[in-house]
Structures are given as structure tokens and as C-alpha cells.
C-alpha positions as CSV (number, residue, x, y, z in Angstrom):
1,X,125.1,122.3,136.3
2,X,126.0,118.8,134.9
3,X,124.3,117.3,138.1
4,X,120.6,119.2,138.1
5,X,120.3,118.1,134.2
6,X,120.9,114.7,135.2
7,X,118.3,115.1,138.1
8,X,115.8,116.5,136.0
9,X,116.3,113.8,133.5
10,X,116.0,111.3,136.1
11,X,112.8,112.6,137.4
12,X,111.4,113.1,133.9
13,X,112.3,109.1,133.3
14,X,110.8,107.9,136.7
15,X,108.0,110.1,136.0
16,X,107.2,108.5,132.7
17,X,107.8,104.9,133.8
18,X,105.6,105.6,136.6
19,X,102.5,106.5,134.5
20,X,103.4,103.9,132.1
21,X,103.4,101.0,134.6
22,X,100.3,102.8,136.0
23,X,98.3,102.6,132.9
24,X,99.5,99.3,132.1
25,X,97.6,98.2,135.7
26,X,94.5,99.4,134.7
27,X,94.4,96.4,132.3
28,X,95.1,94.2,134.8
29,X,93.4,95.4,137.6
30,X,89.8,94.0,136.1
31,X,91.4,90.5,135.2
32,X,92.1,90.3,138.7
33,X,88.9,91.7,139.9
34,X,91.0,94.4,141.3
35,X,90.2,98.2,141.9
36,X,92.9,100.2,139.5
37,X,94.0,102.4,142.5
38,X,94.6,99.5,145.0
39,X,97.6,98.6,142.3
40,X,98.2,102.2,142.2
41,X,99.7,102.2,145.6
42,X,101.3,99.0,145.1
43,X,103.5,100.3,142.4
44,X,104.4,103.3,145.1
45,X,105.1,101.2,147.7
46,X,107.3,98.6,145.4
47,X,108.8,101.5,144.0
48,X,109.7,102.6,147.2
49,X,112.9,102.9,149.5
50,X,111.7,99.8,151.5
51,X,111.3,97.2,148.5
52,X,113.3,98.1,145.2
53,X,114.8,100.9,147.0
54,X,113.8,103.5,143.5
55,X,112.8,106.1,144.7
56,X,113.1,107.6,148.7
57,X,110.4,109.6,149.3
58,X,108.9,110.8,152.9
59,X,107.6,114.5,152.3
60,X,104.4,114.8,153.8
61,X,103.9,118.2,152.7
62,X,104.1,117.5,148.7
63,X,102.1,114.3,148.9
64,X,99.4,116.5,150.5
65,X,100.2,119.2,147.7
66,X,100.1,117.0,145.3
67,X,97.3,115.1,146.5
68,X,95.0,118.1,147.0
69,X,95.5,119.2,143.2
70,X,94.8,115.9,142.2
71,X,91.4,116.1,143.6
72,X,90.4,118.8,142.3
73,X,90.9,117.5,139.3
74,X,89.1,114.3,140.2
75,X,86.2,116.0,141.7
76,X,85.7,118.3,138.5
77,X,86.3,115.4,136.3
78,X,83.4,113.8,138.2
79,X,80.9,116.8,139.0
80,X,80.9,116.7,135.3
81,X,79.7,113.3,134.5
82,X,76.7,113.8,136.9
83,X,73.4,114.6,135.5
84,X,71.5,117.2,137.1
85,X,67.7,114.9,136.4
86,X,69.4,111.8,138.6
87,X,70.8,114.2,141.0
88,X,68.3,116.3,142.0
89,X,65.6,113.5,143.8
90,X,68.9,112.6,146.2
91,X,70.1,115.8,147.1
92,X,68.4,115.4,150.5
93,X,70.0,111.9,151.3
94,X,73.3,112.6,150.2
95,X,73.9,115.5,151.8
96,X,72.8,113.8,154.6
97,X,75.2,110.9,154.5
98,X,78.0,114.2,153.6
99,X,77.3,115.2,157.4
100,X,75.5,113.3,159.5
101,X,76.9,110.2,157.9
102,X,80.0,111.2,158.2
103,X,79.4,112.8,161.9
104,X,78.2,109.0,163.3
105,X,80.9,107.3,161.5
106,X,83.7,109.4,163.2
107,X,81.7,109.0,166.1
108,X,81.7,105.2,166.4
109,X,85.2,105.0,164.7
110,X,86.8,107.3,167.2
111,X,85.4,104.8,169.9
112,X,87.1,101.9,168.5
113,X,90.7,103.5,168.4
114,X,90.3,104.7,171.8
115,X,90.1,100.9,172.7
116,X,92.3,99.5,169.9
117,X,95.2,101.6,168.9
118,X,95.3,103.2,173.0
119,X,95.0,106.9,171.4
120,X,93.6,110.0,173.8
121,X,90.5,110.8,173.6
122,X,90.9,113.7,170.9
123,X,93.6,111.6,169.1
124,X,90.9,109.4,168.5
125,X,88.5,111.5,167.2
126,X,91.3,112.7,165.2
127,X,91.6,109.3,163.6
128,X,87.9,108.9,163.2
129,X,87.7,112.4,161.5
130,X,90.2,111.3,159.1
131,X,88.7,108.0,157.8
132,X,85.1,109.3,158.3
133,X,84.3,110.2,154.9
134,X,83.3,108.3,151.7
135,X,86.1,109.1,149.3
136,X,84.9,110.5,146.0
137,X,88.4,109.5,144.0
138,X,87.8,105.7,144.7
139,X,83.9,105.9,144.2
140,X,84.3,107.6,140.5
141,X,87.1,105.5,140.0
142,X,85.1,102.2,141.1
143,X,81.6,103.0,139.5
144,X,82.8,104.3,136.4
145,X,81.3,102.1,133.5
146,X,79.7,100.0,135.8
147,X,75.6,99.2,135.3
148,X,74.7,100.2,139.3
149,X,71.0,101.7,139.0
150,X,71.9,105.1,138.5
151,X,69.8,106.9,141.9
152,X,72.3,104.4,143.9
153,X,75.1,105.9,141.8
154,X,74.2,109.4,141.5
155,X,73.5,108.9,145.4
156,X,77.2,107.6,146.5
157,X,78.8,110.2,144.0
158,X,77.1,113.0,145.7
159,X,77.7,111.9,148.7
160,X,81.4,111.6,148.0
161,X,81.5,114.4,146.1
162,X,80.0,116.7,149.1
163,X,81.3,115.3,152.0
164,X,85.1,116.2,151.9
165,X,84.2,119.7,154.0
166,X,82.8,117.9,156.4
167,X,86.1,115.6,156.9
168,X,88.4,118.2,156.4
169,X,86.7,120.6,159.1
170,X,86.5,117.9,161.5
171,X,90.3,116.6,160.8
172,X,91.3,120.6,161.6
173,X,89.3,121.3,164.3
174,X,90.5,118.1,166.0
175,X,94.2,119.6,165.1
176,X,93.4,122.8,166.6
177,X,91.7,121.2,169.9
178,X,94.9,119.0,170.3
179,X,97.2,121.8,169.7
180,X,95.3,124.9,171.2
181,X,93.0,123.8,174.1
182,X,91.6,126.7,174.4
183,X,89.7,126.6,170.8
184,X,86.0,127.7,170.7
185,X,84.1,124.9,169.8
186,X,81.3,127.3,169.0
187,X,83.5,129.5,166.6
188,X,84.5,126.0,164.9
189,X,80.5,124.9,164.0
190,X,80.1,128.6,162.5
191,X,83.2,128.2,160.5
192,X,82.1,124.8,159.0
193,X,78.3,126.9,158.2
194,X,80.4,129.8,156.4
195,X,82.7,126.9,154.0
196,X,79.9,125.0,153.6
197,X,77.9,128.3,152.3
198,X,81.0,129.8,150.7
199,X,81.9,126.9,148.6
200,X,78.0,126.3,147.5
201,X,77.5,130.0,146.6
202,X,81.2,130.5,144.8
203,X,80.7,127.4,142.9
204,X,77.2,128.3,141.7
205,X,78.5,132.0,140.5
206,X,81.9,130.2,138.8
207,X,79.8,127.4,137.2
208,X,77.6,130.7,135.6
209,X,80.8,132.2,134.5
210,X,82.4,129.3,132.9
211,X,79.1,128.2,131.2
212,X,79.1,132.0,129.7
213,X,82.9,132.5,129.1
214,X,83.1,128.8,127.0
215,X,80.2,130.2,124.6
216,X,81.3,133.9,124.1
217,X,85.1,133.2,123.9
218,X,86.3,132.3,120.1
219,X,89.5,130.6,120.7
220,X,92.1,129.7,117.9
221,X,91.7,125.9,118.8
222,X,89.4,123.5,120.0
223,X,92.7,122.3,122.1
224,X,92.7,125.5,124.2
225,X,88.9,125.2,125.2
226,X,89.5,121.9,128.0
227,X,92.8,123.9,129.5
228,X,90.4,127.4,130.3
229,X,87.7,125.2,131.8
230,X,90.3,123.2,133.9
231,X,92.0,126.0,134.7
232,X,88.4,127.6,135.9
233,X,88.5,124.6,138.2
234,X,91.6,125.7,139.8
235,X,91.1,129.3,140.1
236,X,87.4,128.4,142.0
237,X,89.3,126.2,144.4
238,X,91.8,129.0,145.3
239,X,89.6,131.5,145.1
240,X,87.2,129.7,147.4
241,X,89.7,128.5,149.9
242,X,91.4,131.6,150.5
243,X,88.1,133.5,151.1
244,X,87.6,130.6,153.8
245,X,85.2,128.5,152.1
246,X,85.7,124.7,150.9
247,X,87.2,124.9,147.3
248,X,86.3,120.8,147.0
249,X,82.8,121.8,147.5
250,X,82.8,124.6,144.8
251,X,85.1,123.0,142.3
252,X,82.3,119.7,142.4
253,X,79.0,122.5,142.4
254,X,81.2,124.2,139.5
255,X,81.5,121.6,137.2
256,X,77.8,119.9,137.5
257,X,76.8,123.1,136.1
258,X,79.4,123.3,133.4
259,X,78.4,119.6,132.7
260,X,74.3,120.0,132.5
261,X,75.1,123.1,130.3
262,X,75.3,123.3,126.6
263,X,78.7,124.5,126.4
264,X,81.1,124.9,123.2
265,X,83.4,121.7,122.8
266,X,82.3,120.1,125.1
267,X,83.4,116.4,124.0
268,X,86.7,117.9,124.1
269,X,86.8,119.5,127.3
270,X,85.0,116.1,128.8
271,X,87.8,113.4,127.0
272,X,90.6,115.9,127.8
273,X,88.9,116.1,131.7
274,X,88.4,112.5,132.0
275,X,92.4,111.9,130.7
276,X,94.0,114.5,132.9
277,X,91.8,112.8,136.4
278,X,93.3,109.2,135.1
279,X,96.8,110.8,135.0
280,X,96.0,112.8,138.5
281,X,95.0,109.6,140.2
282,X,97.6,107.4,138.6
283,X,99.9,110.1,140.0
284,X,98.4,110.7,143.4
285,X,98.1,107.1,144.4
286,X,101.7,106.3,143.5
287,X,102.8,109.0,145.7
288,X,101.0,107.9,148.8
289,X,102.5,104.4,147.8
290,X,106.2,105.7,147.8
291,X,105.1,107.7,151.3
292,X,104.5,104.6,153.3
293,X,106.8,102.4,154.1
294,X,105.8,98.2,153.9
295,X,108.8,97.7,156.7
296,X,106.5,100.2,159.0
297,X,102.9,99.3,157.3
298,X,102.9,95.2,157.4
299,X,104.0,94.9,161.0
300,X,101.4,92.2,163.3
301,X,101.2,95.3,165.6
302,X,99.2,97.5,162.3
303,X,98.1,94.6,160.7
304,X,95.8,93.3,163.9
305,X,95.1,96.9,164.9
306,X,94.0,97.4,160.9
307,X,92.0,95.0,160.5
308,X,90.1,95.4,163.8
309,X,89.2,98.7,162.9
310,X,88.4,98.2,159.2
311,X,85.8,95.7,160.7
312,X,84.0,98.1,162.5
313,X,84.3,100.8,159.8
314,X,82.9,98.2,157.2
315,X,80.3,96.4,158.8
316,X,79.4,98.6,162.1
317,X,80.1,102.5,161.7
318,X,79.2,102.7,158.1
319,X,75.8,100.8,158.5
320,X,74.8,102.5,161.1
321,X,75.5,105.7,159.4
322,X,73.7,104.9,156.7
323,X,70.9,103.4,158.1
324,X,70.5,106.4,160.9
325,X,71.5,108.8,158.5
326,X,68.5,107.7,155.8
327,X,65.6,107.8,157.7
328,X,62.2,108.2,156.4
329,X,63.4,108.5,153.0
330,X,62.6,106.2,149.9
331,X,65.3,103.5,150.0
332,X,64.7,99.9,150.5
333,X,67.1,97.5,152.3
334,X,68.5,96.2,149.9
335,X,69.7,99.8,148.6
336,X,70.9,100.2,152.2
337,X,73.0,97.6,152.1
338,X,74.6,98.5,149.6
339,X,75.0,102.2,150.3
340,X,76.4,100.5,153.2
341,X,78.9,98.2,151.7
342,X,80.0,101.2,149.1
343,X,81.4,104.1,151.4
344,X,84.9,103.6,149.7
345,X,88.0,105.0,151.3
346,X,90.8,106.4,149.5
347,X,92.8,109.3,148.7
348,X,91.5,111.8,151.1
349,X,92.1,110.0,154.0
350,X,95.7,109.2,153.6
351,X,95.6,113.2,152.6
352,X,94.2,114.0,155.8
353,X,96.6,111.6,157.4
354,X,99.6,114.1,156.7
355,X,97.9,117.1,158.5
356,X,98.9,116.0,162.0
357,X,102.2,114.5,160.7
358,X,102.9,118.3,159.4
359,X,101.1,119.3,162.7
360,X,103.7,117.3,165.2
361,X,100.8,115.7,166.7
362,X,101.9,113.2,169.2
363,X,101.4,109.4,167.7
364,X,100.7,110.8,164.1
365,X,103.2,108.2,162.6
366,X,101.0,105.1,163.7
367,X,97.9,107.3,162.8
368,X,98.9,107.7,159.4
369,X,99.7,103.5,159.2
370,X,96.9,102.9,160.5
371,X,94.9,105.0,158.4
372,X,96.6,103.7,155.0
373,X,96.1,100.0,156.0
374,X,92.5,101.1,156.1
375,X,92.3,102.8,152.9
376,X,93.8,99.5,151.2
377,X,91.6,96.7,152.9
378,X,88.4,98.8,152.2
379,X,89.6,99.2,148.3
380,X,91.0,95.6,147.9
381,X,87.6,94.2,149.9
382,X,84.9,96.7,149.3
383,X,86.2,98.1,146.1
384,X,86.5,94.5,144.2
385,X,83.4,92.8,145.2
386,X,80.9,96.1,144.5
387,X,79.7,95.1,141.5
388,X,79.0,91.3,142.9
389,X,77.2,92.4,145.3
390,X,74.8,95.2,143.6
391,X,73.7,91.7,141.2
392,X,72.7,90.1,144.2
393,X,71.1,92.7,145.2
394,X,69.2,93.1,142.3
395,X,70.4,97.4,142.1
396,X,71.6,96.8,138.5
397,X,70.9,99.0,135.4
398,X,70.3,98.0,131.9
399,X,74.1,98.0,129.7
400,X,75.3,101.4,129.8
401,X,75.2,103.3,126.3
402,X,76.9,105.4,124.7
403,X,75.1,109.1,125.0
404,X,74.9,111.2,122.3
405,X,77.4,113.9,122.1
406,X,79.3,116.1,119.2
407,X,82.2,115.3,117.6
408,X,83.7,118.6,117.0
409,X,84.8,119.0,112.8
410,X,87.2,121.5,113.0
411,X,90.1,123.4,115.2
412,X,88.4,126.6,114.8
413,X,85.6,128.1,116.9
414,X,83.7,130.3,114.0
415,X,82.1,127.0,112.5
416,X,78.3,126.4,113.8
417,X,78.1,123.0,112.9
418,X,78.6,119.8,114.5
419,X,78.6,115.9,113.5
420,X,76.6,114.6,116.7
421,X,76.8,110.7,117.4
422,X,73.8,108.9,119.0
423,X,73.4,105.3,119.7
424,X,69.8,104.5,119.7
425,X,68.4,102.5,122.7
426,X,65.8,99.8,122.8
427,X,62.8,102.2,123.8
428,X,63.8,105.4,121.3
429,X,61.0,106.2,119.4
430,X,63.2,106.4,116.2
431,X,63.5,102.6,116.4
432,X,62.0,100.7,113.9
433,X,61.4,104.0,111.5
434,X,62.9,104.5,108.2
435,X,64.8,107.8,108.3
436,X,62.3,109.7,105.9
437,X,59.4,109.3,109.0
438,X,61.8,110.4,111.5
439,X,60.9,114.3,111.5
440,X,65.1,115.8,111.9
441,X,65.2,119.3,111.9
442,X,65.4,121.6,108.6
443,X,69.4,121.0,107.6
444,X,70.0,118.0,109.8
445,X,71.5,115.0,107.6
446,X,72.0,111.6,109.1
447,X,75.9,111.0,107.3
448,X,76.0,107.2,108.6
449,X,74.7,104.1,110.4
450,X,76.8,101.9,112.2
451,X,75.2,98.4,112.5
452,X,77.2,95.6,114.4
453,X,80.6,97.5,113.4
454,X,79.6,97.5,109.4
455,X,78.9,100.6,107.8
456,X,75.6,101.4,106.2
457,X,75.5,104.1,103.4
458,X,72.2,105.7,104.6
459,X,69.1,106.2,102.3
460,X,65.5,107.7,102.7
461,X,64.0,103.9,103.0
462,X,66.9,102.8,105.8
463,X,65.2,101.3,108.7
464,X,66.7,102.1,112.6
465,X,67.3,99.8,114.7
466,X,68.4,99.5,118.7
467,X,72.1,99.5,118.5
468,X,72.7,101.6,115.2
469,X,75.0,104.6,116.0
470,X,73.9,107.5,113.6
471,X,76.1,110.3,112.7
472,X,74.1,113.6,112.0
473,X,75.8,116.3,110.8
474,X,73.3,119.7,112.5
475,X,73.3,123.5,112.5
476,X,74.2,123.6,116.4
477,X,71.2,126.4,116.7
478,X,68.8,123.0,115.4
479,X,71.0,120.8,117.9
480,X,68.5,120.7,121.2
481,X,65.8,120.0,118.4
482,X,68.0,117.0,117.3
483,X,68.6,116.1,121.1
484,X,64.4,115.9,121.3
485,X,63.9,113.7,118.5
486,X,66.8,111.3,119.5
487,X,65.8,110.9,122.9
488,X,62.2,110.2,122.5
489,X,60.7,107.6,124.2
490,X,58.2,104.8,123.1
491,X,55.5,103.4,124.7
492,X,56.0,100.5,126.1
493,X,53.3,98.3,123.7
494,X,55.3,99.3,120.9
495,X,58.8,98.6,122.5
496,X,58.2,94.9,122.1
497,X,57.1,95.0,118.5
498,X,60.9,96.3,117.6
499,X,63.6,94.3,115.6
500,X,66.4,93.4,117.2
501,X,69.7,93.9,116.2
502,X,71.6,91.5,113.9
């Protein structure tokens, strides 16, 4: 009795100084022009039997657990970030790069570790299958903040966010071909039509269902609201997967729609979202740290095979991909490039890496090496200079602002009004108008102005100005009126006739 409190007192103090040091590196990771995850493993692998010898960990079968759940978390976290008006024009493309992409890049990578790594025909496919797809737990993790023009952005996430079945049925159907000769190939391309369907139908019909249960339900707190959508999340993915469909797929459709909708609390179920994918993907990457071993990884034999292959992912397989995979569509070169440079790996392939581990597949050990070295040189390489090379490329935005959203008043649901918070952007046609010409809706009261972190006690004669955050306490039946008036538009003539802020 004595022993399993101690071991459950261990675990609960490893646990904690895992996220800690995990959080800390989040700080660090942009002073050293370093993607957060990258040092995410790092603190696995250092905390690891093979370096300060912590924690001994080598079970395939939770890290996949674990790393499954912490992408649906991810991918709900991000489906519901994306706005439906920049998605919609690069649905096409996206999807796209989710299959074909993904198809030619297996393709051409499954040649090279034929040559390279001396793997069967199928066990290279297998390994192609595996690092295939863009991974959508280092793209949100990477482009989050950053000013990339938002089509690029909205393209990569979709992309990312779509393609997992594609990887996932390929990695399996490799598996089953290895294990079970006699597999119909035919049987297989149906079954990846039926998930692909399955998981784009049940996610539509959930997404309905959330949007209507997170308005009609009248919870005791505000606090319980994030839990039922998240827990939503989790009952699409199982729901979807054991119905045979892809859950990924559903769980990312779900929560687009949950995220375009006007839902009850939703600040709160986006902040509480946003917190619990941080602490999924401090927690996921530290586990596929402490599941390699350096002793095993940094060996000349993985290192030269690793970097071989990462070359021709990065600057042959990919390009190609994306280049074949975009034709006749509206995207310049330079937005090629970059597509090109951005298809992230991550999590999922270092997930994917533990099905033929779990599968006995014969050289699954130096698969899974060489898969993880991949994973780290693209984040380290691709993953720092991103941002570098969307300047050059001239595919940056304008400073992203802070959208207007509602800060919810009180704990209970019976309340119908909310204090909304807009920061008001260069072109907003309330710029430059005192607040008695801006026509609010009956009952809305603007409470404050925040001007260069100062407080201004608003009046009737109190002229707007880009960079003011107002604070307008609505009726939320006169809130999409609000919305209208705050997100306006001016023509561009009168644009340059605006004060600037002070």
C-alpha cells in the first residue's frame, strides 16, 4: 500500500515538473528562434533513461494512446481558430495537397529508403506512408500568432488538418500488405472512400449538435460549458472511429463549425480549448522524447541515413508534391515555395511510427529512428526559419489584432448580456468618429477606451482611433448588430485621412 502511494506521488511530481519545464521552454524557444515542440522532445529525451536516466519509458502502445488523444485535442483546438470566409476559396487545394500531396510524397520518399535505409519494397512504402503527411500539431503550433497572409495559412492548416486519414490509411494498409499478403488492394481504396465520407458526414451532424446543445443547455457555470464541448470532441472521435470512419477528420469538420457559430461562452470554451492543446502537446511531445533513446537515435549509421532522407523530403518530395499537386489553381511561385518549405512534420509521424513496432514488423526499430530524426530536423530547420522566409517572400500579413469577442460577466447562463471587446483596425469605419455618430444598437453602451494602455472615461464627444480597444456592454440578441457596426470597413480615400494613434 505504502509503495503505490509513493508511486502515485512520484508520477504526480514528475508529471508537474514536466509541464513546468515545458512551459518554461516556450519562453525560450522564440529567443532562440526555436519551434516550442522541438524543445519539447528535448526535455523527453534528457529526461530519459539514456541521459539523466529520470524516467525509463519504452511503451509504444501508451505513447500512441496518449498521442492520439492529444490530437484530438490539437485538431479541435485548431478547427476552431479557422474561419470559414478564409477557408472556403482553398478547400479545393488543400484537400488536394491532403491526398494527392500526400500520395506523391510517399511515393518519392518510399524510393529513397529503398536506396538508403536497404528496406523491402513495402517496408519502404511503409516508411514513406508514415512521414508523408504535413503534421497539423507543428503547423498550429508554428503559425500561431505569426503575420503569414492568411489564404497561405488557412491553406497549410487545412491541409494539415485534413490529411491525417490519408496517412493513417496508407500506414495500415502497408501494415496489412506486410503482414497479410493476401489483402485486397481494391477493398483497401473503398475503405479509405467510406472514412473519408464517414468522418466528413459525422463531423458535419456533431458540429450541428454541439452548436444547438451549447445554446439550449443552461448550465450552473460558465466553467462547465468548455468541458461539454471538449468532451463533444471526444465522443465524435470515438463515435466516428468505431463506426469505421476517420475520427481526426470529424473532430477538425466538428469544431470549424462550432468555431464559425455563435455559440454561448464561447471565449471560455476557446481560452480553456487553446490551454488544454498547450498542455496536450507539452505532454505528447515529451513522451515521444522519453520513447526514443539518443544512445540509439544519434548513431553516424541514423544520422547519415537521416539527413539523406530529410533532404529529399524537404527539398524534392514535398516540392514536387506541391507543385504537381496545385496545378491550375491561383498560387504564385512564391506561395509555392513556401507551401513547399512549410509541410511540417511532427507528432503524427512518430505516432504512426509505433504502429509496426506494436505490429512486429521486421526493421520497425530503425523505422521508428529514422522517422523521429526526421520529425526533428524538419522542426529545428523548417520550423525556425518559416517566418524568415514568408518576409522574403513577400507572403506577410498586416500585425495581427486582437478580434472582437465577449467577455462573459457572470458564472451563470440566465444572463443575456455580454461586455464584448473590439480593437479597432486602421480601415474600421468607426475610426475617426466621435461615439455619438457611430449608430450602436438601442441598449449598447461603450463602458471604456483603452488608448496606448491609459484608460479613457468615455463621453458622447470621444473620438475613435486605430488601436483603441472599446468595451461595449450589449443585449446579446443586439450582439451580430454590434458585430456589423464594428467590423465596417472604410473606403480606402478616407483610410488615409485617419489619426494615428498616440
Amino acid at each position: 500500500m505504502l509503495q503505490e502511494i509513493i508511486h502515485t506521488d512520484t508520477f504526480i511530481l514528475l508529471t508537474s515538473v514536466l509541464l513546468i519545464v515545458g512551459v518554461l521552454t516556450t519562453k525560450f524557444s522564440a529567443r532562440l528562434g526555436v519551434p516550442a515542440l522541438v524543445l519539447f522532445m528535448l526535455v523527453g529525451m534528457v529526461m530519459g533513461s539514456d541521459v539523466l536516466g529520470i524516467i525509463y519509458f519504452d511503451n509504444a502502445s501508451t505513447a500512441q494512446m496518449i498521442g492520439v488523444f492529444a490530437l484530438v485535442i490539437i485538431l479541435f483546438e485548431g478547427g476552431l481558430q479557422t474561419k470559414w470566409s478564409t477557408l472556403r476559396p482553398v478547400i479545393v487545394p488543400s484537400l488536394s495537397l491532403a491526398t494527392l500531396g500526400v500520395l506523391l510524397t510517399t511515393g518519392i520518399v518510399a524510393a529513397a529508403a529503398y536506396f538508403i535505409l536497404n528496406l523491402g519494397w513495402l517496408e519502404a512504402l511503409l516508411f514513406g506512408a508514415i512521414v508523408g503527411s504535413t503534421d497539423a500539431a507543428a503547423v498550429f503550433a508554428v503559425l500561431k500568432g505569426q503575420n503569414i497572409k492568411e489564404r497561405i495559412g488557412t491553406t497549410l492548416e487545412a491541409e494539415s488538418g485534413s490529411n491525417d486519414p490519408m496517412a493513417v490509411f496508407l500506414t495500415i494498409a502497408t501494415i496489412e500488405l506486410i503482414t497479410a499478403p493476401d489483402a485486397s488492394i481494391i477493398k483497401m481504396v473503398g475503405s479509405f472512400f467510406i472514412q473519408m465520407g464517414l468522418g466528413l458526414l459525422l463531423g458535419i451532424i456533431a458540429g450541428k449538435l454541439a452548436v444547438n446543445a451549447l445554446n439550449r443547455l443552461n448550465l450552473d457555470s460558465s466553467g462547465l460549458y468548455p468541458i461539454f464541448s471538449i468532451a463533444f470532441a471526444l465522443l465524435t472521435y470515438g463515435i466516428t472511429a468505431f463506426l469505421g470512419g476517420s475520427g481526426l477528420l470529424a473532430v477538425y469538420v466538428l469544431a470549424i463549425i462550432i468555431g464559425n457559430a455563435e455559440i454561448a461562452y464561447r471565449q471560455s470554451i476557446f481560452r480553456f480549448s487553446e490551454g488544454f492543446a498547450w498542455m496536450m502537446q507539452i505532454s505528447m511531445f515529451v513522451i515521444l522524447g522519453l520513447l526514443v533513446f539518443p544512445s540509439e537515435l544519434f548513431t553516424w549509421d541514423i544520422i547519415i541515413k537521416g539527413i539523406a532522407i530529410s533532404a529529399i523530403l524537404m527539398l524534392i518530395a514535398r516540392p514536387v508534391a506541391v507543385f504537381l499537386s496545385t496545378i491550375g489553381m491561383k498560387y504564385t511561385l512564391n506561395e509555392r515555395i513556401f507551401l513547399s518549405w512549410a509541410g511540417l512534420k511532427g507528432a503524427v509521424p512518430i505516432v504512426l511510427a509505433t504502429f509496426p513496432m506494436l505490429a512486429n514488423i521486421e526493421g520497425s526499430q530503425l523505422i521508428f529512428n529514422v522517422v523521429f530524426f526526421v520529425v526533428l530536423t524538419s522542426c529545428l530547420i523548417q520550423g525556425s526559419t518559416i517566418t524568415n522566409l514568408a518576409e522574403k517572400l513577400k507572403l506577410t500579413g498586416p500585425k495581427k489584432t486582437t478580434p472582437m469577442h465577449s467577455i462573459e460577466l457572470v458564472t451563470l447562463g440566465q444572463v443575456n448580456t455580454e461586455m464584448v471587446e473590439y480593437e479597432v483596425e486602421t480601415d474600421s469605419e468607426v475610426a475617426g468618429k466621435t461615439l455619438l455618430e457611430i449608430p450602436f444598437p438601442e441598449g449598447a453602451l461603450v463602458n471604456a477606451v483603452i488608448r496606448n494602455n491609459q484608460l479613457i472615461t468615455p463621453t458622447g464627444n470621444t473620438t475613435i482611433i486605430p488601436g483603441d480597444f472599446l468595451y461595449i456592454l450589449t443585449a446579446k440578441k443586439s450582439k451580430s448588430s454590434l458585430k456589423q457596426v464594428l467590423t465596417e470597413k472604410k473606403t480606402e480615400d478616407s483610410v488615409e485621412e485617419l489619426p494615428e494613434s498616440v
